[in-house]
C-alpha positions in Angstrom: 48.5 -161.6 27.0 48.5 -159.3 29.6 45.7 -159.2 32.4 43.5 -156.7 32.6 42.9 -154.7 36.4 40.2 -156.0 38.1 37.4 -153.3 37.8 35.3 -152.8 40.9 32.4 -151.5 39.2 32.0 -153.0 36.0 32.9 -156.5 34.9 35.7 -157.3 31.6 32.0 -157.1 29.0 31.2 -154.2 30.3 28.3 -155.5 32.8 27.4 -153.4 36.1 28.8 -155.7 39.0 25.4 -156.3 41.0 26.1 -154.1 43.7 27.2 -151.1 42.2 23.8 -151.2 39.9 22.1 -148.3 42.3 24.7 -145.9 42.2 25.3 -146.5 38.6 22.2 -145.5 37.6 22.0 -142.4 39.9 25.5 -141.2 38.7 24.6 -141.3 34.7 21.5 -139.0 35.5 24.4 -136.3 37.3 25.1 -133.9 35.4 29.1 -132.9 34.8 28.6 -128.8 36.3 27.1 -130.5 39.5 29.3 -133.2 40.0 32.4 -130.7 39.3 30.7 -128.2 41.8 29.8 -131.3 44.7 33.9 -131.5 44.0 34.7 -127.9 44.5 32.1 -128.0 47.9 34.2 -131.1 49.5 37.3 -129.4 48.9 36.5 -126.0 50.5 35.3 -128.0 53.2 38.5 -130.6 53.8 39.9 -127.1 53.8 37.9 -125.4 56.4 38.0 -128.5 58.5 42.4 -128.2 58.3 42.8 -132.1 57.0 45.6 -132.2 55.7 49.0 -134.5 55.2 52.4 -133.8 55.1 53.9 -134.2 51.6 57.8 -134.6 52.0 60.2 -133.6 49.1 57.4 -130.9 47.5 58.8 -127.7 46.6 55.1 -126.0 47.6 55.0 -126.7 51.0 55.1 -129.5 53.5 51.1 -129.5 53.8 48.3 -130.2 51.3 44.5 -131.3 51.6 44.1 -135.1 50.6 42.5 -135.6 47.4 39.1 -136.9 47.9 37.0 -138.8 45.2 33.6 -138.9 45.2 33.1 -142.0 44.0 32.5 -144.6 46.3 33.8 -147.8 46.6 31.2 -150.5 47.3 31.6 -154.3 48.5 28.7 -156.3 49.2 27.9 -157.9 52.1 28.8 -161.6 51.4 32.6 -160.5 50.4 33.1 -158.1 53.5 31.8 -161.0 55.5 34.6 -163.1 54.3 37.0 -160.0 54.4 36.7 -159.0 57.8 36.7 -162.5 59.3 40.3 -163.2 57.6 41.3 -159.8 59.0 40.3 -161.0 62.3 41.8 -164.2 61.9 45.2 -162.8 60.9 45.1 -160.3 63.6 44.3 -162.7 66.4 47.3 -165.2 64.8 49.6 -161.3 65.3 49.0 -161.5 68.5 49.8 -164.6 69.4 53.2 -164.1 67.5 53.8 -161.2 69.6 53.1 -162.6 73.2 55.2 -165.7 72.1 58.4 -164.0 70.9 58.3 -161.9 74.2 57.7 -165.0 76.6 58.6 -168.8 75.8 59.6 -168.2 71.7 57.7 -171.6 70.8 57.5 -170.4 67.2 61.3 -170.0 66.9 62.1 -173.2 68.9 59.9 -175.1 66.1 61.7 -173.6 63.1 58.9 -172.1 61.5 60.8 -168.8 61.5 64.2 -168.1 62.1 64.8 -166.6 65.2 67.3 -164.2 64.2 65.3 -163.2 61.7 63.5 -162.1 64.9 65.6 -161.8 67.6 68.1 -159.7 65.5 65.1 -157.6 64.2 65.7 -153.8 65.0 61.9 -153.8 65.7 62.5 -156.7 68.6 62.3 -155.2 71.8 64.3 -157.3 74.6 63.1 -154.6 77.6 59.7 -156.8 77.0 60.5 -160.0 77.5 58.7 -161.5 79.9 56.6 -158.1 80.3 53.0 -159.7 80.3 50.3 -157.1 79.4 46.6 -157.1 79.7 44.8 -160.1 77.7 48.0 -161.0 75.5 47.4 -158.3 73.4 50.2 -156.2 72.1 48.0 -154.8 68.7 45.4 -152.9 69.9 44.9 -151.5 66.7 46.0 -152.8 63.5 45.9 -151.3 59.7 45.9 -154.1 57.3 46.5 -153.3 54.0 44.1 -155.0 51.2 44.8 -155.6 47.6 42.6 -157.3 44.9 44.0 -159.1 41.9 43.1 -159.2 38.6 40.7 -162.3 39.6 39.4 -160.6 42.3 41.0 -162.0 44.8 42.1 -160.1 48.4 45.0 -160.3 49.4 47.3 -159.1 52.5 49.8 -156.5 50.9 51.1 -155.2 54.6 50.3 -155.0 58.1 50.7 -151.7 59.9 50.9 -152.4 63.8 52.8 -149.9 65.3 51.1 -146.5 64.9 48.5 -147.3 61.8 47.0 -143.9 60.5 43.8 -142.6 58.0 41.2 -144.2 60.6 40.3 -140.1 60.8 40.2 -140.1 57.0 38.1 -142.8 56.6 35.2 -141.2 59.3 35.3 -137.8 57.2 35.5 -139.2 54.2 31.8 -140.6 55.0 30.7 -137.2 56.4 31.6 -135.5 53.2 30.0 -138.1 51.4 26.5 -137.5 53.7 26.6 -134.4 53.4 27.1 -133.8 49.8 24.4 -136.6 49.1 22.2 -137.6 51.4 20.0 -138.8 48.1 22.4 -142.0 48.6 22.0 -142.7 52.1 18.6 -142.7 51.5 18.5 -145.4 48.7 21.4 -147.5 49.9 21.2 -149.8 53.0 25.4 -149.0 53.9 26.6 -150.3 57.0 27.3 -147.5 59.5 31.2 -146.5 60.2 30.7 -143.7 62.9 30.8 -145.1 66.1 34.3 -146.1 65.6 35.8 -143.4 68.0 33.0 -145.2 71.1 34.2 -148.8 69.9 37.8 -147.6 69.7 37.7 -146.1 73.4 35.4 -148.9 74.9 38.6 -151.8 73.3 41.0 -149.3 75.0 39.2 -148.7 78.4 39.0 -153.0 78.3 42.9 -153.3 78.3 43.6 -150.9 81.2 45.8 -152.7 84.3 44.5 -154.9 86.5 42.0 -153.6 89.1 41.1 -150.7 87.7 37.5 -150.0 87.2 36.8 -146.3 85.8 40.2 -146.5 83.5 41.7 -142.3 82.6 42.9 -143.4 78.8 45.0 -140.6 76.8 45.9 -140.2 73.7 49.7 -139.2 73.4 50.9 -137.5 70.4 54.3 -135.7 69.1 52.7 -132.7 68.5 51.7 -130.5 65.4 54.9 -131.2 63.4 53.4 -134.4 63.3 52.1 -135.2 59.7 49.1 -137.2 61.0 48.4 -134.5 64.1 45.4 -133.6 62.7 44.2 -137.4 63.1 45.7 -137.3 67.0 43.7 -134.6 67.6 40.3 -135.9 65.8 40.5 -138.8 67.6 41.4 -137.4 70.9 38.1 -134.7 70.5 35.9 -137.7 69.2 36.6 -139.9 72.2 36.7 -137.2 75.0 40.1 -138.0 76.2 42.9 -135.8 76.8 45.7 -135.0 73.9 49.0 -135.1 75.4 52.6 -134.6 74.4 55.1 -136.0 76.3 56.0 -133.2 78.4 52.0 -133.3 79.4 52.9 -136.6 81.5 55.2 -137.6 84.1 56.0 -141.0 86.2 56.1 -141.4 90.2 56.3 -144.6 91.7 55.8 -146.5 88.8 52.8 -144.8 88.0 51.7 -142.2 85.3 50.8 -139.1 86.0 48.8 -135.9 83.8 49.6 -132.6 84.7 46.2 -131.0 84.8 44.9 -127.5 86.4 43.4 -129.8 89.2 46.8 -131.3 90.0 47.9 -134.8 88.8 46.0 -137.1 87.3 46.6 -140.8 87.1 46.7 -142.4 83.6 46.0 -145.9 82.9 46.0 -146.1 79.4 48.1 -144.5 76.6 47.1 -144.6 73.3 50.3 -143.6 71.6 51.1 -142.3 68.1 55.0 -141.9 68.2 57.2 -144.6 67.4 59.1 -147.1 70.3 62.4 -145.2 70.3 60.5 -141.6 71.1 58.4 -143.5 74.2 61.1 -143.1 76.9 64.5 -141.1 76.8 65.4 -142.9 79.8 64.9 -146.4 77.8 65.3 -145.8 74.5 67.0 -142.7 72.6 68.2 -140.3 74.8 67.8 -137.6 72.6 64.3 -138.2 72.6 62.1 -134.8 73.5 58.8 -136.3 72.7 58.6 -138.9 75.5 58.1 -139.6 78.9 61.0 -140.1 81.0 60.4 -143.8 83.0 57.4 -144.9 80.8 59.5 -148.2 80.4 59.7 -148.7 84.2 56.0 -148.4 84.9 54.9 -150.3 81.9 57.2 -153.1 83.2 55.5 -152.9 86.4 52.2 -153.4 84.9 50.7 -150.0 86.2 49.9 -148.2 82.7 48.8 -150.0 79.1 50.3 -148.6 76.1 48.6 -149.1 72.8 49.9 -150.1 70.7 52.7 -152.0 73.3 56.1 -151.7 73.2 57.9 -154.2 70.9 55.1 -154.6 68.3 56.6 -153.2 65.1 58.6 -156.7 64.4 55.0 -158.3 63.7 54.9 -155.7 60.9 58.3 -155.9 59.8 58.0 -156.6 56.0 60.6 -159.5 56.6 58.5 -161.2 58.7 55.1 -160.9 56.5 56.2 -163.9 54.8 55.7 -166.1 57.8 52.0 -164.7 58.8 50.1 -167.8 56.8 52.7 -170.0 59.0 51.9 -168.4 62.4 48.0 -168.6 61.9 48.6 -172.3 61.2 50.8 -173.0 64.1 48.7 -170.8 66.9 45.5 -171.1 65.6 45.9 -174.6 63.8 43.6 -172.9 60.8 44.4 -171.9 56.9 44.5 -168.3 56.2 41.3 -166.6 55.4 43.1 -164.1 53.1 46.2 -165.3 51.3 49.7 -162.9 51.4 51.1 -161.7 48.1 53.6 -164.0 46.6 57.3 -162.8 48.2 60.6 -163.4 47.7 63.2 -162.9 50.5 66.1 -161.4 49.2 68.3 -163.0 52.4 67.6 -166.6 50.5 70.5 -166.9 48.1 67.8 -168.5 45.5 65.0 -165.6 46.0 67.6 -163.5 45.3 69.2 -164.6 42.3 65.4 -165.0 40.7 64.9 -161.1 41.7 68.1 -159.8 39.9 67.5 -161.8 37.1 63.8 -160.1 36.4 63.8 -156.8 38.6 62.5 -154.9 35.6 59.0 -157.2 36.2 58.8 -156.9 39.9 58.3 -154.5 43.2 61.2 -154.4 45.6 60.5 -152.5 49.0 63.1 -152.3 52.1 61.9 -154.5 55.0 62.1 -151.4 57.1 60.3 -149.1 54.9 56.9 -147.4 54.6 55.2 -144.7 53.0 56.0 -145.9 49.3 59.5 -144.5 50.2 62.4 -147.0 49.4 60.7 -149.0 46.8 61.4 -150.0 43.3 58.3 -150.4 40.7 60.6 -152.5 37.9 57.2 -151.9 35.3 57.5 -148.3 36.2 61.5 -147.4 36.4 63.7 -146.4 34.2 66.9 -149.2 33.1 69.5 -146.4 35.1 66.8 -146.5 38.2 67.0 -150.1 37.9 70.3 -150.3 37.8 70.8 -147.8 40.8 68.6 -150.3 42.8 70.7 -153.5 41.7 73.6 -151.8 43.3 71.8 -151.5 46.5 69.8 -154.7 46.6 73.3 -156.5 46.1 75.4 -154.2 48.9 72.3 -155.6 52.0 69.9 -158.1 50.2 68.3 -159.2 53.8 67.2 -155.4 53.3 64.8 -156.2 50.9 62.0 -158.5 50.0 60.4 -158.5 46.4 56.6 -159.0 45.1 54.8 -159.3 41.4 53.4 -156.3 40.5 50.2 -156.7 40.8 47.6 -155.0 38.7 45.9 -153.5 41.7 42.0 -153.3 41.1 40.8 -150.3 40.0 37.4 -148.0 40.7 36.1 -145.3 38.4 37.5 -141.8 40.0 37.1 -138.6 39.1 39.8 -136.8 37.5 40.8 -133.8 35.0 39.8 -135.6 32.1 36.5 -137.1 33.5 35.4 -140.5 34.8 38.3 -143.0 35.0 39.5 -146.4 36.3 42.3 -145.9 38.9 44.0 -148.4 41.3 42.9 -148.9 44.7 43.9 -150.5 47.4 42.1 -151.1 51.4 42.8 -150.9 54.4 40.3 -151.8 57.5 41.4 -150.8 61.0 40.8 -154.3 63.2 40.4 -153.4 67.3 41.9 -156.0 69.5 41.0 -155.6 73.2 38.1 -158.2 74.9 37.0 -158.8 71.7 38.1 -158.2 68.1 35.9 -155.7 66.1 36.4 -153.8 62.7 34.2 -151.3 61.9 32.4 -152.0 57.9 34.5 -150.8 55.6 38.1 -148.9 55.8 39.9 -146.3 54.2 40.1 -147.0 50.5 43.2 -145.1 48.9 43.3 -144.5 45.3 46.6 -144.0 43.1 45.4 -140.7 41.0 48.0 -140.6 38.4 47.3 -142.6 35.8 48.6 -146.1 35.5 50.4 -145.4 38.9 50.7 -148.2 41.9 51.6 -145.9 44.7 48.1 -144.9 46.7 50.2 -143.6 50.2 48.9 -140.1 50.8 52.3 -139.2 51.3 53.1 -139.6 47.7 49.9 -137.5 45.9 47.0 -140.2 46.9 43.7 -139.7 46.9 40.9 -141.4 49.2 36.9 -142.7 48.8 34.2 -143.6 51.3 34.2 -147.1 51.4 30.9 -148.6 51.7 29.6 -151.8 52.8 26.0 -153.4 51.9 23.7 -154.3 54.4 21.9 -157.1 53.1 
C-alpha cells in the first residue's frame, strides 16, 4: 500500500500536530474574503517591492513575482534543535573535504572516495591547490536543501555551495507575514530571522586576510540580467556594502581595488554571486565580461577573500553527495546528524543496471545540474519521456545519479480551489566563518501544482515563512 505524505500540520487521524494548534485555531475563525484579500495585499506588495525571478522557457516573459503562501510552516523547537546541529555538522565535515582535496588529499589517499571522481570533477579547481585561505574555510555560506519523508524524517536532498540563493526570500517572506498579521507575532513565541544580513556581514568581515583590522567587504554581482539581482542588491543595501560588477573593481600589485568617486578603494573581501569560470578572464574563460581581470593572482597571494572560494562547487557536485555521511565520519570521526537520500551512482555498473530496470519508479538528475532542469520524475513522465531519458542515461551514465521518489512532506497552502496539502521542501542558509551560525528557520519552497515534486522557483514554486518555536 502506498505511503501517504507526511503532513506538517495534521497527523494520518486527522489530529493537530502540537505545534501547529495556535495557528490552527486562529485560521478556522478567518474568514475566506479576508484571507483572499491578505492574498491580493502581499502580492501588490512583492510587486511594488520588484521581487521577482526569472522564469526560463515562459512564453510571457522572463520575469514573474514568486508565489507566496500565507501559510506558515512551523517546526518546534526540539526538531530545529536537532536540525540545525546536523546542518552544522555536515557543513563543518564540507569544509574539511574542501581544504583537504586542495592541500594533502588524505581522503582520496584512504579510498573513501575515488579521486578521479574528484580530481577529474569539472568543479575541481587545480589553480587552488595549495592556496590556503582564512580559517580553512572555503563555504562561507551554504544552502542545504531539506526533505522530510513520509515518517517524518529529514533528510539531505542537496547542498548548494557555490552561489546558494532565496536567503532574500526568506527575510521578506517574514516581513510580509508581520505585516499582514501582526495578531500572530503576538501570540506566537517565533524565533527571530532578521538580523541575518548583521550575522552574514559580521562571518564575512571574520574571514578577511591576515592583518587586516577594519575589513572593506563587497558584494560582487553580474548585474541586472541576473535572475537573483534583486537578491544581490537586497543584500548588498541590508549590509551597507557596496554592489559591484566586475568592471567596478580592478587589481594592482596583487591587491583589489574599487573604483569609487574618492579614488580607489582597497577590498578585502568579495562576496561573490557569479560562478568560478566568470571570476577572472585572465584565469578562467576568456570570454568572460563579468569578472575581474587578475582576481586569481591576488587571491593566490592571500591579499583578498572570496566567498564563497574558488574551487568549492565539487563539494556540491551531486556525484560527490554520496560520500558526505563518509567524510563527516573520516574528519570529524562522528555519525551524521541528518541522513542523505538513498542514491544510486549510475558510474557503478550495478547502480546502473537497478536504475534502468525501474526508471519509471525513480528520480534521475544530472550530477552537474540544478534548478529542477535535467531531471527525470519516472512517477510523473510519460513511457516516450522515459524512454528519451534511457537513451541519455545509457550514452554518459557517470552523468547521472538516481533517488526514490520521495513523497516529499506536505503543508496546507493556499490555492484556487482553497486550503490544500502541497509538498515542501527546506532549505536553511548555514554561515561558516569564526563560528558556524544558521539563522532559525530557512526558506521553505512549496511545489503549487498539485501532486508536483519540483518546488525550484525557477519552475512555478511558491515560498512560506518558515517559523521556528521558541520554547
Amino acid at each position: 500500500m502506498e505511503k501517504k505524505p507526511y503532513n506538517e500540520m495534521v497527523t494520518l487521524t486527522g489530529e493537530r500536530r502540537p505545534h501547529y494548534h495556535r495557528y490552527a485555531d486562529w485560521l478556522g475563525h478567518q474568514h475566506p474574503v479576508q484571507i483572499a484579500r491578505k492574498r491580493a495585499e502581499a502580492d501588490a506588495l512583492f510587486h511594488r517591492v520588484g521581487i521577482t525571478f526569472a522564469v526560463y522557457g515562459q512564453d510571457e516573459g522572463t520575469e514573474r513575482l514568486i508565489p507566496f503562501d500565507i501559510v506558515p510552516r512551523i517546526l518546534p523547537s526540539t526538531e530545529w534543535a536537532r536540525l540545525s546541529a546536523g546542518l552544522k555538522q555536515r557543513v563543518r565535515a564540507l569544509n574539511a573535504f574542501l581544504h583537504d582535496i586542495y592541500h594533502d588529499q588524505d581522503i582520496l589517499r584512504a579510498g573513501v572516495i575515488p579521486a578521479e571522481q574528484v580530481l577529474c570533477n569539472p568543479q575541481y579547481r587545480p589553480e587552488m591547490q595549495g592556496v590556503d585561505v582564512p580559517g580553512s574555510i572555503y563555504a562561507h555560506v551554504a544552502g542545504i536543501d531539506i526533505v522530510r519523508d513520509d515518517e517524518g524524517r529529514f533528510l539531505v536532498l542537496e547542498d548548494n555551495l557555490r552561489v546558494p540563493s532565496g536567503v532574500s526570500y526568506m527575510l521578506e517572506n517574514r516581513k510580509m507575514m508581520m505585516r499582514l498579521f501582526p495578531e500572530l507575532f503576538s501570540s506566537h513565541r517565533i524565533a527571530p530571522i532578521d538580523h541575518y544580513p548583521d550575522v552574514l556581514l559580521e562571518n564575512l568581515r571574520s574571514v578577511a586576510p591576515n592583518g587586516i583590522v577594519d575589513p572593506t567587504v563587497a558584494l560582487l554581482t553580474a548585474g541586472a540580467n541576473n535572475s537573483a539581482y534583486f537578491e544581490h542588491a537586497f543584500l548588498a543595501q541590508q549590509m551597507g556594502i557596496e554592489l559591484v560588477e566586475g568592471q567596478d573593481l580592478f587589481v594592482r600589485d596583487e591587491s583589489v581595488y574599487m573604483r569609487t568617486t574618492q579614488g580607489p578603494q582597497r577590498v578585502d573581501v568579495i562576496y561573490r554571486r557569479i560562478d568560478d569560470d566568470f571570476l577572472d578572464p585572465l584565469a578562467f574563460r576568456p570570454d568572460s565580461l563579468l569578472g575581474v581581470p587578475g582576481l586569481l593572482t591576488a587571491y593566490r597571494a592571500g591579499r583578498v577573500t572570496i566567498a564563497n572560494a574558488i574551487g568549492t562547487g565539487v563539494a556540491d557536485d551531486k556525484s560527490i553527495y554520496p560520500f558526505v555521511p563518509d567524510m563527516i565520519r573520516f574528519y570529524l570521526g562522528e555519525s551524521p546528524g541528518i541522513d542523505n537520500v538513498p542514491t544510486w551512482q549510475l558510474r557503478r555498473r550495478e547502480d546502473l543496471e537497478y536504475v534502468l530496470a525501474n526508471l519509471p519508479e525513480l528520480v534521475v538528475k544530472e550530477v552537474h545540474g540544478a534548478g529542477g532542469y535535467g531531471m527525470l520524475i519516472g512517477p510523473m513522465s510519460s513511457a516516450a519521456e522515459i524512454e528519451a531519458f534511457r537513451r541519455q542515461i545509457l550514452a554518459s551514465p557517470e552523468r547521472y545519479i538516481a533517488q526514490p521518489t520521495l513523497a516529499l512532506s506536505t503543508c496546507p497552502t493556499f490555492v484556487e480551489a482553497g486550503l490544500a496539502p502541497r509538498h515542501i521542501d527546506l532549505r536553511p542558509f548555514v554561515l561558516s566563518g569564526l563560528d558556524t551560525t544558521i539563522v532559525p528557520g530557512g526558506l521553505t519552497r512549496v511545489a503549487l501544482r498539485d501532486g508536483s515534486l519540483v518546488v525550484n522557483s525557477s519552475q512555478g514554486g511558491g515560498t512560506k515563512d518558515t517559523w521556528v518555536l521558541e520554547s
